[in-house]
mmCIF file as gemmi writes it, N, C-alpha and C atoms, coordinates in Angstrom:
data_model
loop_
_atom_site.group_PDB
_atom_site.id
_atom_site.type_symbol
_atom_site.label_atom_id
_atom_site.label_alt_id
_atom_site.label_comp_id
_atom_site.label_asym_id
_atom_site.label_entity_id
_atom_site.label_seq_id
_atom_site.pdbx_PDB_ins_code
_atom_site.Cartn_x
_atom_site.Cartn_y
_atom_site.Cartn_z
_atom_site.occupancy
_atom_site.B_iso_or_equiv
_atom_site.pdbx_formal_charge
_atom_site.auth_seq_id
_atom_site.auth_asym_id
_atom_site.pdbx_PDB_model_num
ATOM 1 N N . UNK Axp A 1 ? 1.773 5.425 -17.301 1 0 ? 1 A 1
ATOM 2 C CA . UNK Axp A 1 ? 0.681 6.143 -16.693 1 0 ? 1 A 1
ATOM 3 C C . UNK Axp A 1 ? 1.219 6.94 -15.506 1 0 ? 1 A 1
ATOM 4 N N . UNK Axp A 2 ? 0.798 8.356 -15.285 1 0 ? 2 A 1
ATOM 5 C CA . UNK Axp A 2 ? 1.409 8.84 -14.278 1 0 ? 2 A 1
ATOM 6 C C . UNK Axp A 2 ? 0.471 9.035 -12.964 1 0 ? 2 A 1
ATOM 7 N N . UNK Axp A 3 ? 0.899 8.973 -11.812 1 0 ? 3 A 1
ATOM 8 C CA . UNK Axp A 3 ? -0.162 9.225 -10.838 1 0 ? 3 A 1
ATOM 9 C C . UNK Axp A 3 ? -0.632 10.092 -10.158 1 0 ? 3 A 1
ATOM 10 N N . UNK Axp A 4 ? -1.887 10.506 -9.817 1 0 ? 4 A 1
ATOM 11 C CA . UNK Axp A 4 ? -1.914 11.817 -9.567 1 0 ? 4 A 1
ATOM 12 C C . UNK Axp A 4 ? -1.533 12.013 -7.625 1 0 ? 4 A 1
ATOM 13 N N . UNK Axp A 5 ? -1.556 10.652 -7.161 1 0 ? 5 A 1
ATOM 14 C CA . UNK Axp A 5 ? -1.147 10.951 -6.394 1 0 ? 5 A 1
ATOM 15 C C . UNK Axp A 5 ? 0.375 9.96 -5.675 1 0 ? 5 A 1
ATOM 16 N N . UNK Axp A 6 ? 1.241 10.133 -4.721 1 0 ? 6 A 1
ATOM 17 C CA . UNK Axp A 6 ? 2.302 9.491 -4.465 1 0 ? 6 A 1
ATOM 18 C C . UNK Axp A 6 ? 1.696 7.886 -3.957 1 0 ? 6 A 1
ATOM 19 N N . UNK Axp A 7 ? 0.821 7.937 -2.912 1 0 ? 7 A 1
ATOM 20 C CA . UNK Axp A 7 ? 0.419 6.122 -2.936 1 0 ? 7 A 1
ATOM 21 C C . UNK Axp A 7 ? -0.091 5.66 -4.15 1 0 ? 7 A 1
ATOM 22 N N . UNK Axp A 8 ? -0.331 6.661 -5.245 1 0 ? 8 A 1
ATOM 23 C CA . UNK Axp A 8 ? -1.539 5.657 -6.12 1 0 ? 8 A 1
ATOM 24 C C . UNK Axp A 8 ? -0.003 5.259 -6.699 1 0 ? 8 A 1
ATOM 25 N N . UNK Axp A 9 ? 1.484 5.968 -7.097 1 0 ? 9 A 1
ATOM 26 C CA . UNK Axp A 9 ? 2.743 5.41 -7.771 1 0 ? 9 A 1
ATOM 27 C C . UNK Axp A 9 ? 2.628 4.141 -6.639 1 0 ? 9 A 1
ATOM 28 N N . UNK Axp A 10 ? 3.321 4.405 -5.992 1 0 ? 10 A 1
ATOM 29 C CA . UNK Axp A 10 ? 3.59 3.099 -4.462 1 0 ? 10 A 1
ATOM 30 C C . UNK Axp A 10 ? 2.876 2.021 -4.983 1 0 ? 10 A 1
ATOM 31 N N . UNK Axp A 11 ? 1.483 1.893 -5.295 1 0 ? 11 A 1
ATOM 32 C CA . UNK Axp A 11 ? 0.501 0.749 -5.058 1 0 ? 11 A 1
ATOM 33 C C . UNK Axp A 11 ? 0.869 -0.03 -6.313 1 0 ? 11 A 1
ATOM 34 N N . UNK Axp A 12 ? 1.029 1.412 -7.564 1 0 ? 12 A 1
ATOM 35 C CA . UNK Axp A 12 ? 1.223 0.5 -8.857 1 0 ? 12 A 1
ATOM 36 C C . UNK Axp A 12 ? 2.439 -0.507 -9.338 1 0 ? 12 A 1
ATOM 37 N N . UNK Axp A 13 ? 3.672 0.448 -8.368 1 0 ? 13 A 1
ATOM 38 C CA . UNK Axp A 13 ? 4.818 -0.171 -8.379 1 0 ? 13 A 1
ATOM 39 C C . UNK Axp A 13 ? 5.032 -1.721 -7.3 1 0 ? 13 A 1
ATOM 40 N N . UNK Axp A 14 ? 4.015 -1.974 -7.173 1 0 ? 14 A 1
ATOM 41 C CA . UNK Axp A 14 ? 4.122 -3.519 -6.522 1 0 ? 14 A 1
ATOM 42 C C . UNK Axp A 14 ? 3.316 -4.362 -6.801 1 0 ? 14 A 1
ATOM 43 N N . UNK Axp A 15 ? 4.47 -5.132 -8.154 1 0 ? 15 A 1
ATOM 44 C CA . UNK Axp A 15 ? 3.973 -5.999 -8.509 1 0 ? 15 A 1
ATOM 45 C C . UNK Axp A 15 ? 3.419 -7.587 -8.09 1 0 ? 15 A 1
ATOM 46 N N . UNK Axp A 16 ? 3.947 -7.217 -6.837 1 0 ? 16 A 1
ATOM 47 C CA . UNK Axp A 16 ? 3.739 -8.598 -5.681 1 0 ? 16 A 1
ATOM 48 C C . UNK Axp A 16 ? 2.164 -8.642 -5.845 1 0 ? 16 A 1
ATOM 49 N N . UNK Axp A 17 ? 1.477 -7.623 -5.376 1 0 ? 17 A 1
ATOM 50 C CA . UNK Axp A 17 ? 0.312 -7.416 -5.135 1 0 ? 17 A 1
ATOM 51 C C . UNK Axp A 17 ? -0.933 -8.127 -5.849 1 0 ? 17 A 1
ATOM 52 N N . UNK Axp A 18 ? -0.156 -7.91 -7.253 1 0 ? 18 A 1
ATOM 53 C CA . UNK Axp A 18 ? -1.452 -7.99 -8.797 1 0 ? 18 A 1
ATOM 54 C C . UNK Axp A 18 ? -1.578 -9.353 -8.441 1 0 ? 18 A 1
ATOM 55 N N . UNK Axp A 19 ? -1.542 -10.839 -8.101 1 0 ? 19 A 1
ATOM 56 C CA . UNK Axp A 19 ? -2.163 -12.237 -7.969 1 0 ? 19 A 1
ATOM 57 C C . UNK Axp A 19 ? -3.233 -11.874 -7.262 1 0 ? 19 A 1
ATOM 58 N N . UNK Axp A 20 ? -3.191 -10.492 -6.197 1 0 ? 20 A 1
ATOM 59 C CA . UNK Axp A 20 ? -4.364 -10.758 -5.213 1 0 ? 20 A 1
ATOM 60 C C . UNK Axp A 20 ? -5.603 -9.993 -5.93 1 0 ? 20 A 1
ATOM 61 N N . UNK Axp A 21 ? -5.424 -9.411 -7.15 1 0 ? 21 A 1
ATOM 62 C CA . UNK Axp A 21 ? -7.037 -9.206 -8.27 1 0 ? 21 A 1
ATOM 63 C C . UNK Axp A 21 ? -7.363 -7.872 -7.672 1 0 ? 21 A 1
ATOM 64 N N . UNK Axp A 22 ? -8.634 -7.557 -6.922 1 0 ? 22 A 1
ATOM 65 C CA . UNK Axp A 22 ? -9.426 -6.792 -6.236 1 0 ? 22 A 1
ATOM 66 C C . UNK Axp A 22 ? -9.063 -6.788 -4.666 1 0 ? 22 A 1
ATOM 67 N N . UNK Axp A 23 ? -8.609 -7.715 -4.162 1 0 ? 23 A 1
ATOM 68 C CA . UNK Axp A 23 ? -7.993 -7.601 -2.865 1 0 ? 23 A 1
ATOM 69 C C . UNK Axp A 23 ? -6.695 -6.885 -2.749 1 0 ? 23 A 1
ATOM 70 N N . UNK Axp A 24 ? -6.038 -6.398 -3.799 1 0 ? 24 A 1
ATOM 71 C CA . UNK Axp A 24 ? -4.971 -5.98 -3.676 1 0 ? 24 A 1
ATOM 72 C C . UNK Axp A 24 ? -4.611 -4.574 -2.892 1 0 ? 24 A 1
ATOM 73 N N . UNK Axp A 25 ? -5.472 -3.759 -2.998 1 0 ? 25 A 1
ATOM 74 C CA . UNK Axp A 25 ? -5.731 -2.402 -2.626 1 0 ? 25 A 1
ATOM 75 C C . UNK Axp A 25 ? -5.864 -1.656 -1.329 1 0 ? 25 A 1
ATOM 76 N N . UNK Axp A 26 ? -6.876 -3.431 -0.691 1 0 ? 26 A 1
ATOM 77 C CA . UNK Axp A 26 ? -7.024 -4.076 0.631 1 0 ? 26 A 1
ATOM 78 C C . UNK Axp A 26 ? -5.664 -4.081 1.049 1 0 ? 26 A 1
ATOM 79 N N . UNK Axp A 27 ? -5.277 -5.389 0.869 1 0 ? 27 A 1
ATOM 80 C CA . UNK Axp A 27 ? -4.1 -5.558 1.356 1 0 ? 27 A 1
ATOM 81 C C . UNK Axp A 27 ? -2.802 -4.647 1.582 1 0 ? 27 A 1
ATOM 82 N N . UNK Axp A 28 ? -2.371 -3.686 0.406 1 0 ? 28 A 1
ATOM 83 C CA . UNK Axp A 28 ? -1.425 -2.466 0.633 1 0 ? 28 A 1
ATOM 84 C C . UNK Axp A 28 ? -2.056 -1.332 1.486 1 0 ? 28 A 1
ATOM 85 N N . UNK Axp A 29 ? -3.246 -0.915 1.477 1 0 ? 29 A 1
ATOM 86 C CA . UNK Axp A 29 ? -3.683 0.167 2.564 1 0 ? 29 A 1
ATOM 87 C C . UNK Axp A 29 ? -3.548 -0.697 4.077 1 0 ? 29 A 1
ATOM 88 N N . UNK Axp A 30 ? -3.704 -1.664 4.092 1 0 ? 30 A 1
ATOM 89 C CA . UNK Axp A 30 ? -3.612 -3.012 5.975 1 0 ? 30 A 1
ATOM 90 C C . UNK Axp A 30 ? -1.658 -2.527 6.182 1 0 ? 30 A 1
ATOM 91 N N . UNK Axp A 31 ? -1.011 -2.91 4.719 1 0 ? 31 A 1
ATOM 92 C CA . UNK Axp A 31 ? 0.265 -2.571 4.828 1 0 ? 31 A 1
ATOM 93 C C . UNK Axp A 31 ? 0.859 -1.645 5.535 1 0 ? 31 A 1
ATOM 94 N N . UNK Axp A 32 ? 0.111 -0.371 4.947 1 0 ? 32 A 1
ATOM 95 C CA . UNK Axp A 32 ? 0.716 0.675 5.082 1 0 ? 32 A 1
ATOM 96 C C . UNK Axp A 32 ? 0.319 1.551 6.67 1 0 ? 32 A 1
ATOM 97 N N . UNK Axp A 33 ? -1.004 0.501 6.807 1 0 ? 33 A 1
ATOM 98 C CA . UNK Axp A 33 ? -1.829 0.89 8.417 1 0 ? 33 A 1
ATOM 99 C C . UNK Axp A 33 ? -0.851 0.069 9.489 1 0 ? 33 A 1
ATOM 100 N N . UNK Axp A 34 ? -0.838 -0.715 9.137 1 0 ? 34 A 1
ATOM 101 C CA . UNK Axp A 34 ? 0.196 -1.399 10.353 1 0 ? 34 A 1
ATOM 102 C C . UNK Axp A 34 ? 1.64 -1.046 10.254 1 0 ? 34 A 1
ATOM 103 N N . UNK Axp A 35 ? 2.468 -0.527 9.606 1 0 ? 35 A 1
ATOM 104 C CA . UNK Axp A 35 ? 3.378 0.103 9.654 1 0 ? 35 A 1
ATOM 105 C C . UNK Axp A 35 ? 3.611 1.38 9.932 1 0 ? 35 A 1
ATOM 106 N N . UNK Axp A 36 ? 2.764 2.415 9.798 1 0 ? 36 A 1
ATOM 107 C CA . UNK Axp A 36 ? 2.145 3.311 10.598 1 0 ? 36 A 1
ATOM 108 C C . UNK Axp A 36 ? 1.583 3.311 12.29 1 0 ? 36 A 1
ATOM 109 N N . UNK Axp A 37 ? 1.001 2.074 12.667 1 0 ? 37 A 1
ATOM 110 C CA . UNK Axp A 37 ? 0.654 1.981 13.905 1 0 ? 37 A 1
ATOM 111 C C . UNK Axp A 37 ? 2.064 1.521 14.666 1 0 ? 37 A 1
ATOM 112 N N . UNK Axp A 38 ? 3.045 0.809 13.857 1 0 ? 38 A 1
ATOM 113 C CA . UNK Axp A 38 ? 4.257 0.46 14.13 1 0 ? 38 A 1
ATOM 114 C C . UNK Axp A 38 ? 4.98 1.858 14.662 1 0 ? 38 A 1
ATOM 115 N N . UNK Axp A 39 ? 4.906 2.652 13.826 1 0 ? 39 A 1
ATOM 116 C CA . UNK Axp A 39 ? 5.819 3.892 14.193 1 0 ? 39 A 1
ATOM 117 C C . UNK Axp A 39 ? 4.881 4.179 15.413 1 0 ? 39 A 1
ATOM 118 N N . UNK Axp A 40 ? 3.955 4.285 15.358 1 0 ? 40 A 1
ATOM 119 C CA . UNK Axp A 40 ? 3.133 5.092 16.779 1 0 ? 40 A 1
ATOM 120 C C . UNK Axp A 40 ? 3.552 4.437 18.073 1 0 ? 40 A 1
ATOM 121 N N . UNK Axp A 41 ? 3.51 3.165 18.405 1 0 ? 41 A 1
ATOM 122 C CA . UNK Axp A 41 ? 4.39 2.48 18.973 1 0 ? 41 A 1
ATOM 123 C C . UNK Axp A 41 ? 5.397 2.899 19.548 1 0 ? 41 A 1
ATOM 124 N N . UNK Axp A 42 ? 6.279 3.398 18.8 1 0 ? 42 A 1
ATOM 125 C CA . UNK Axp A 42 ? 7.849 3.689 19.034 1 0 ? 42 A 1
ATOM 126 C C . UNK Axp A 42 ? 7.701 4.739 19.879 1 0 ? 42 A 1
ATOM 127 N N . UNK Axp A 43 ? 6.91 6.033 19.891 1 0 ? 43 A 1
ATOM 128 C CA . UNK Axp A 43 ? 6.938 7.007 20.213 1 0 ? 43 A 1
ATOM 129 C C . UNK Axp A 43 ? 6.959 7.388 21.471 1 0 ? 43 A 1
């Protein structure tokens, strides 16, 4: 399946994620927010 966008590849390619069902989507966007607030940090 291809994605139409670059996070929707990212999200699919982690398979860690799939145990968490419907929370999963949750959890990688918290990911990707706190690693982001991480860089802001630095600045």
């Amino acid at each position: 399946m291809t994605s139409e966008y670059s996070f929707q590849a990212a999200f699919e390619a982690r398979d860690d994620l799939k145990v968490y069902g419907s929370n999963a989507l949750m959890l990688f966007a918290l990911e990707i927010l706190t690693i982001f607030m991480l860089l802001l940090r630095k600045l």
